[in-house]
N, C-alpha and C positions, 0 to 999 in steps of 0.2 A: 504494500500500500504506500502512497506518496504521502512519507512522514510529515511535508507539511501541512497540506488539506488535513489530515486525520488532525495533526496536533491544534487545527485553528479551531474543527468543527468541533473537540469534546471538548474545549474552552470554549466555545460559543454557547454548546450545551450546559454546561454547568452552570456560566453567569446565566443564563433563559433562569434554570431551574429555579434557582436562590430568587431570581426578580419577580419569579410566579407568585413566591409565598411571600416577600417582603417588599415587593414594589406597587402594588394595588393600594391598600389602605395609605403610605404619604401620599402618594400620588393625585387617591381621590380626595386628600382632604384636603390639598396644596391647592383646590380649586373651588375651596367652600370659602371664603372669602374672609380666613382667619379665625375662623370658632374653631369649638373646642370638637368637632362631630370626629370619630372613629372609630377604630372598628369594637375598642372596647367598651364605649356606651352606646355604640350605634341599635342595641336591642332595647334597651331602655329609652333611647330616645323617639324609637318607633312607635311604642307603648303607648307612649305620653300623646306623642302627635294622634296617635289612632284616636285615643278618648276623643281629642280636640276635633281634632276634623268629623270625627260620626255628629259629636251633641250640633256642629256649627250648622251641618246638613246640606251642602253645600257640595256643586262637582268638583268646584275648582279648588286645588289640597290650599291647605291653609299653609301660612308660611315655612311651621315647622316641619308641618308632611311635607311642603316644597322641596325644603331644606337635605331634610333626611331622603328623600327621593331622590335627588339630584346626585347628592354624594357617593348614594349605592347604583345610580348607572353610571358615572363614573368611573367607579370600581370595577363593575363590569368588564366597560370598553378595555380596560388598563389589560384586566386579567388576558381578555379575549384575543386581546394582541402580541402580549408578551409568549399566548399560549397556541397560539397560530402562527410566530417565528421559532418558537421551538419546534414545533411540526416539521417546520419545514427543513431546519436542520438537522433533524434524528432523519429524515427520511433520504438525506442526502448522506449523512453518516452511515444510516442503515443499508443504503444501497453502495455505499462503500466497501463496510466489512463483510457483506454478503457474496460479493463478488471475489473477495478476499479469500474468502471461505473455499468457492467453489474452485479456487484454484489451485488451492493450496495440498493436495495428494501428495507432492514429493519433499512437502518438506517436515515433516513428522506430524506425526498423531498429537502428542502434546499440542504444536503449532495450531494444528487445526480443531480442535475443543477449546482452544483459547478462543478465537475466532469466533466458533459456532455460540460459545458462554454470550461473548461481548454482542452479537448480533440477537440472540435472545434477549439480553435487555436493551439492547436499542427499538427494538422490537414491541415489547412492552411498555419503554418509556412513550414511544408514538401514541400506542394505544391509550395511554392515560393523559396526553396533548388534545389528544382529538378529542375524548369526551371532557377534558377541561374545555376544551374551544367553546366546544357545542354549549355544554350550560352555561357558561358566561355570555357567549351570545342571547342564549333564551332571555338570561337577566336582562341582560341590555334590551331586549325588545320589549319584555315588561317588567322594571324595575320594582314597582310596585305588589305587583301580583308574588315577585320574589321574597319580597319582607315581610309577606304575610307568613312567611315558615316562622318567623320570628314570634309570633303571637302567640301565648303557652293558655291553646283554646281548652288547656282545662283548669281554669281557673277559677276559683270558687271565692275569692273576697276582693275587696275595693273596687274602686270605679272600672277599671278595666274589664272585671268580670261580668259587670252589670250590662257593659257595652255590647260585650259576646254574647249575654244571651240576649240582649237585643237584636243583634244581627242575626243569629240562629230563627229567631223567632220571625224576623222579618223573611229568610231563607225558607222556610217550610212554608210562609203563605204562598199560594200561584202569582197575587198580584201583591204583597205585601201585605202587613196586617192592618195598614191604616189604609188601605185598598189601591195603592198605590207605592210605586219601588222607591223609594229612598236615594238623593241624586248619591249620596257617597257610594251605596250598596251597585248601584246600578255604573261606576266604575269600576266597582271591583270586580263585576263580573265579566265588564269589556275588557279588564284588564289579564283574570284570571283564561279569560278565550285566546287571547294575544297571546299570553303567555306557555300555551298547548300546540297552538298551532305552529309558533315558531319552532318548538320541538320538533312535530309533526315533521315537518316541511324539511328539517336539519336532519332526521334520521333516514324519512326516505331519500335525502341524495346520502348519505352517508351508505346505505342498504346499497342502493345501485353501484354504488365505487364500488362497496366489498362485494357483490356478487361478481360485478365484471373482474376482478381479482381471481376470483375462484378459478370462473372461468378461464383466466389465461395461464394461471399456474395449470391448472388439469389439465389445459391443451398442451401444455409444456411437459409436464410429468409426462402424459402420451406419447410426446414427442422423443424422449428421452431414451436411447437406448440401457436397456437392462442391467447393463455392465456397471452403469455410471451411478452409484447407489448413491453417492453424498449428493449429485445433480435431482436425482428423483427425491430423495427423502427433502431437501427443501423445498422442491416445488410441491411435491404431494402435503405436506406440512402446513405451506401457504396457504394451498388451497382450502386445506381441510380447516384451519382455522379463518380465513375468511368467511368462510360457510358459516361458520359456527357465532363466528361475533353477529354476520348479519342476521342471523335469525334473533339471536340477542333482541337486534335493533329495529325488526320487524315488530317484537311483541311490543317494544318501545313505542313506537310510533302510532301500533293501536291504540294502545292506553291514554296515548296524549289523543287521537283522534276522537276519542270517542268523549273527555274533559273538553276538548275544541266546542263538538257538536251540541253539546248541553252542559255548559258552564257554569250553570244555578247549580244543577245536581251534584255538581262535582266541589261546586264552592260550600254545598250545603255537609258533603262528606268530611271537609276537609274540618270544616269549622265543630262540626260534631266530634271529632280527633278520628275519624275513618277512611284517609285519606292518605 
């Protein structure tokens, strides 16, 4: 392998790694315009804003929903980016040492189980790129809908609690219990729809890559005369494990398709803790 691409790209990949998990929260809050919002009161300050904004009733988030919204798709974008140039360089490393691999027959077995180790988790670190890509994309499409995981909907004392079973309660009517939907309720569910369908839409193109994966490793594995068993076992390997993530990704997609298609239902599970 050309020592130096290898040497630029596992230092590109490590600084990626470290910036995944430590570059998102300064980031997002370097562009809250000096408060004190992060990631370690960002649950409590969601809380707080949720009471505010449900009693106001209002569609438009009140300052501090503003606030705390804005910071958590910020965070988003940061992750989604940092986690989409990671991608892209595991997959360029990955197609490095892979290649690496298949060449390497005369230069001892040790050599090449190094190789096959280091391509297994370049391998793996892709696969955990891409599904960090994908939900921090979803966040960023619906930031709001995302910080509702934040809400600890089994709560049983102070105002917050009060609020929950207020929205539960609005949630089980067809048209609300004051016969009509609540503007805040009636975001959350355009939000919570947003927030599905973006998935939706992320997992069937992710399905289609990995199935046409498959496909081209198994035409390759085919292709492969018999002899050459480290050539078959990774493309059969490939293969087999693309297959297998995309079915993963198929039942994904359902799930979020069917929270897309009816959003009350899905908001009213979530909020009941059955979600």
């Amino acid at each position: 392998m050309p020592g130096r691409t290898l040497a630029v790209l596992v230092a590109l990949a490590t600084a990626l790694l470290v910036a995944l998990f430590l570059a998102p929260g300064p980031l997002a809050a370097s562009g809250s315009g000096g408060d004190s919002l992060d990631e370690g009161n960002l649950a409590e300050s969601f809380r707080e804003a949720f009471v505010e904004y449900w009693n106001a009733g209002n569609r438009d988030f009140s300052p501090d929903m503003r606030r705390v919204v804005d910071y958590w798709l910020r965070y988003h974008v940061v992750k989604a980016v940092v986690a989409a140039t990671l991608l892209i360089v595991l997959v360029a490393l990955g197609v490095l040492v892979w290649r690496a691999f298949l060449r390497a027959g005369d230069l001892g077995a040790g050599h090449g189980a190094a190789l096959a180790s280091a391509g297994v988790l370049v391998t793996l670190l892709a696969l955990f790129a891409s599904v960090t890509m994908a939900a921090n994309i979803q966040g960023a499409v619906a930031p709001f809908a995302s910080l509702l995981s934040m809400l600890p909907t089994g709560a049983t004392e102070g105002e917050l609690a009060v609020t929950l079973d207020r929205v539960r309660q609005q949630l089980t009517s067809p048209s609300g219990a004051a016969g009509r939907t609540p503007p805040p309720l009636d975001v959350m569910i355009d939000d919570f729809a947003r927030y599905h369908v973006a998935m939706a839409v992320l997992g069937a193109i992710v399905a289609v890559v990995l199935i046409g994966s498959s496909v081209v490793s198994g035409k390759r594995f085919a292709r492969t005369e018999s002899s050459d068993r480290r050539r078959r076992r990774v493309f059969g390997a490939f293969g087999v494990l693309s297959a297998l993530v995309s079915l993963v990704v198929i039942v994904v997609v359902v799930a979020n398709t069917g929270n897309a298609t009816d959003p009350r239902s899905g908001l009213s599970a979530f909020f009941e803790g059955g979600w």
